[in-house]
Backbone as a printed PyTorch tensor [residue, N CA C, xyz], in Angstrom:
tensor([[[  0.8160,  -1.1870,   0.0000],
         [  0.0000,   0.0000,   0.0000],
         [  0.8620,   1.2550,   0.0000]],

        [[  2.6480,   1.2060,  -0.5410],
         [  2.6470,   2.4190,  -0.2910],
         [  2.6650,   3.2620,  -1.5050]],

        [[  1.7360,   3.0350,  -2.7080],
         [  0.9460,   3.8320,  -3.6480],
         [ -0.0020,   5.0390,  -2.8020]],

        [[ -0.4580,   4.1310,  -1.6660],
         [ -1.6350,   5.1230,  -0.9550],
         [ -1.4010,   6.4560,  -0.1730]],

        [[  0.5690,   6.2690,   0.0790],
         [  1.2010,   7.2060,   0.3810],
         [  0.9200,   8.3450,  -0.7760]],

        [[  0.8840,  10.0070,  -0.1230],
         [  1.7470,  11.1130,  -1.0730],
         [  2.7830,  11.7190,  -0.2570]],

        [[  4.2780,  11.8150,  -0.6600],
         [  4.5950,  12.5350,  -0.3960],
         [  5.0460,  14.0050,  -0.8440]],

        [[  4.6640,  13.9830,  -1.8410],
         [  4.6400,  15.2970,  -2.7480],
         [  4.1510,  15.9010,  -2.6800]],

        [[  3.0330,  16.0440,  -2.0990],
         [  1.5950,  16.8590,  -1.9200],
         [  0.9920,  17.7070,  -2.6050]],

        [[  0.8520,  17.0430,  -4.1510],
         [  0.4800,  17.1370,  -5.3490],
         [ -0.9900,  16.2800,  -5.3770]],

        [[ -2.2180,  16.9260,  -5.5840],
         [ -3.5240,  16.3180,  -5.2550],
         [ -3.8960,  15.7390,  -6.6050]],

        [[ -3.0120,  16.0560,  -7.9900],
         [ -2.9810,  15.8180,  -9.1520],
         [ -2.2390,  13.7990,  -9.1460]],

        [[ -1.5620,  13.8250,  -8.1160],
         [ -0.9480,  12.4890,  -8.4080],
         [ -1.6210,  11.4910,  -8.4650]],

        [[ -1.4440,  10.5660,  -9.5080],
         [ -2.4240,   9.2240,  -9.5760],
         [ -2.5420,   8.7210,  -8.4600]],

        [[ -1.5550,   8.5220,  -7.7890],
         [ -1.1140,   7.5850,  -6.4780],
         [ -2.3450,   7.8350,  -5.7070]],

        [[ -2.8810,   9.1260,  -5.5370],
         [ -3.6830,   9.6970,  -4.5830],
         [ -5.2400,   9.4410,  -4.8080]],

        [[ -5.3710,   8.7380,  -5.8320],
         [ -6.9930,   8.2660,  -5.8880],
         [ -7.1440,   6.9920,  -6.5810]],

        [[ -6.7650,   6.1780,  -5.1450],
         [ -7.3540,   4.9070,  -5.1810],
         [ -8.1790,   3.9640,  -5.1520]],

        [[ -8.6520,   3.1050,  -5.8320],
         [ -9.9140,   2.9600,  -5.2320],
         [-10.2840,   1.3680,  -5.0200]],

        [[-10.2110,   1.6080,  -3.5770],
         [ -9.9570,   0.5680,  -2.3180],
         [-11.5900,  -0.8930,  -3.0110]],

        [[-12.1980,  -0.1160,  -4.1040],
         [-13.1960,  -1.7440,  -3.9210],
         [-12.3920,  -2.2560,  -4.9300]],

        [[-11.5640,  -1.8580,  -5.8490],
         [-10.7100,  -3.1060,  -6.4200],
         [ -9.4540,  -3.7500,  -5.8430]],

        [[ -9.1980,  -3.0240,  -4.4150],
         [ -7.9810,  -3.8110,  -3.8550],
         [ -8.6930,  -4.5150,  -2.7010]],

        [[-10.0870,  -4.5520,  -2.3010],
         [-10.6000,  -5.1920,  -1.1900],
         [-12.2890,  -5.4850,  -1.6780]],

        [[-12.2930,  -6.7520,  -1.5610],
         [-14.0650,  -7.1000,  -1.3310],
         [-14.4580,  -7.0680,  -0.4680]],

        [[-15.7830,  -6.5600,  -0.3640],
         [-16.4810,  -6.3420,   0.8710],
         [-17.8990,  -7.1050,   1.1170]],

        [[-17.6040,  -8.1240,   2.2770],
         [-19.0740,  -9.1890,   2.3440],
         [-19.4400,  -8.8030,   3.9280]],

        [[-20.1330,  -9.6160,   3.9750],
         [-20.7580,  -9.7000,   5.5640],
         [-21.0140, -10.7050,   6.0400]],

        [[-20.5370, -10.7390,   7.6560],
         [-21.2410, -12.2810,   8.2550],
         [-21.9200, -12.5400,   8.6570]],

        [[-22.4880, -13.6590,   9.4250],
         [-23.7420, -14.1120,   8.9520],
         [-24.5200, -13.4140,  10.0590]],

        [[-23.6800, -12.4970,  11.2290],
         [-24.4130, -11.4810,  12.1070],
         [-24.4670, -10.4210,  11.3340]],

        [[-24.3680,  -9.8080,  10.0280],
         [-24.5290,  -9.0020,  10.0240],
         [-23.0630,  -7.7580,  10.0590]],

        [[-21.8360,  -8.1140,   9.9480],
         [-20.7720,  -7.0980,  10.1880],
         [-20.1850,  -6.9730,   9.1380]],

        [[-19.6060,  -5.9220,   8.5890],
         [-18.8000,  -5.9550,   7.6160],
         [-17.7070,  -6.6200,   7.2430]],

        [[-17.3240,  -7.2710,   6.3970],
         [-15.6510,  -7.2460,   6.1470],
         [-14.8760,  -6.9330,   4.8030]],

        [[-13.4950,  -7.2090,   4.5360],
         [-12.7840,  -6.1500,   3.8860],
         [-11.8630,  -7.3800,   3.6750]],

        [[-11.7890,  -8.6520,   2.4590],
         [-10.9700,  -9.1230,   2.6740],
         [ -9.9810,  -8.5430,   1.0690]],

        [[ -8.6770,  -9.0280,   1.3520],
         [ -7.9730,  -8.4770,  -0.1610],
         [ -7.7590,  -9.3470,  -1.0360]],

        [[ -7.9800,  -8.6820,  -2.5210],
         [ -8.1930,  -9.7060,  -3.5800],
         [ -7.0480,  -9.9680,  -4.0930]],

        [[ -5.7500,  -9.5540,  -3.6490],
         [ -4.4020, -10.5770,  -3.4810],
         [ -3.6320, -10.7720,  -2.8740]],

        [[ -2.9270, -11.3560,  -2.2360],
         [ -1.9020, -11.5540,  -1.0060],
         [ -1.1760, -12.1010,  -1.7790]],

        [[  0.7150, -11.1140,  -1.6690],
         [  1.8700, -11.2950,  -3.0990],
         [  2.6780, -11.1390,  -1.9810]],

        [[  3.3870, -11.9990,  -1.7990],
         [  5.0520, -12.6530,  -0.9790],
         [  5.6880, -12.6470,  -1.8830]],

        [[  6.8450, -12.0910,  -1.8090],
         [  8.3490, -12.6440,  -2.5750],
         [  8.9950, -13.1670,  -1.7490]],

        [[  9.1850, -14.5600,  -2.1520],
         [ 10.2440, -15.5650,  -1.4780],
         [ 11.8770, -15.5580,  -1.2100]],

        [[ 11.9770, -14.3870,  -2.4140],
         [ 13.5510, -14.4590,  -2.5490],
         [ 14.2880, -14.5470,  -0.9960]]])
């Protein structure tokens, strides 16, 4: 996530408008609560 960083503080930067429902699905359980799981989990083994 550190795209989600700015440190430039340029409101023009791509970096700065992300949009979190293609990096997270959002369901609910079966009470009723939200969740936020992510649609990839990427390890480098090296």
């Amino acid at each position: 996530m550190d795209a989600a960083l700015c440190y430039d503080g340029e409101p023009n930067n791509s970096y700065s408008e992300i949009n979190s429902n293609v990096l997270f699905r959002e369901g609910v359980t079966l009470q009723g609560q939200p969740t936020y799981t992510p649609r990839l989990i990427l390890m480098d083994l090296k």
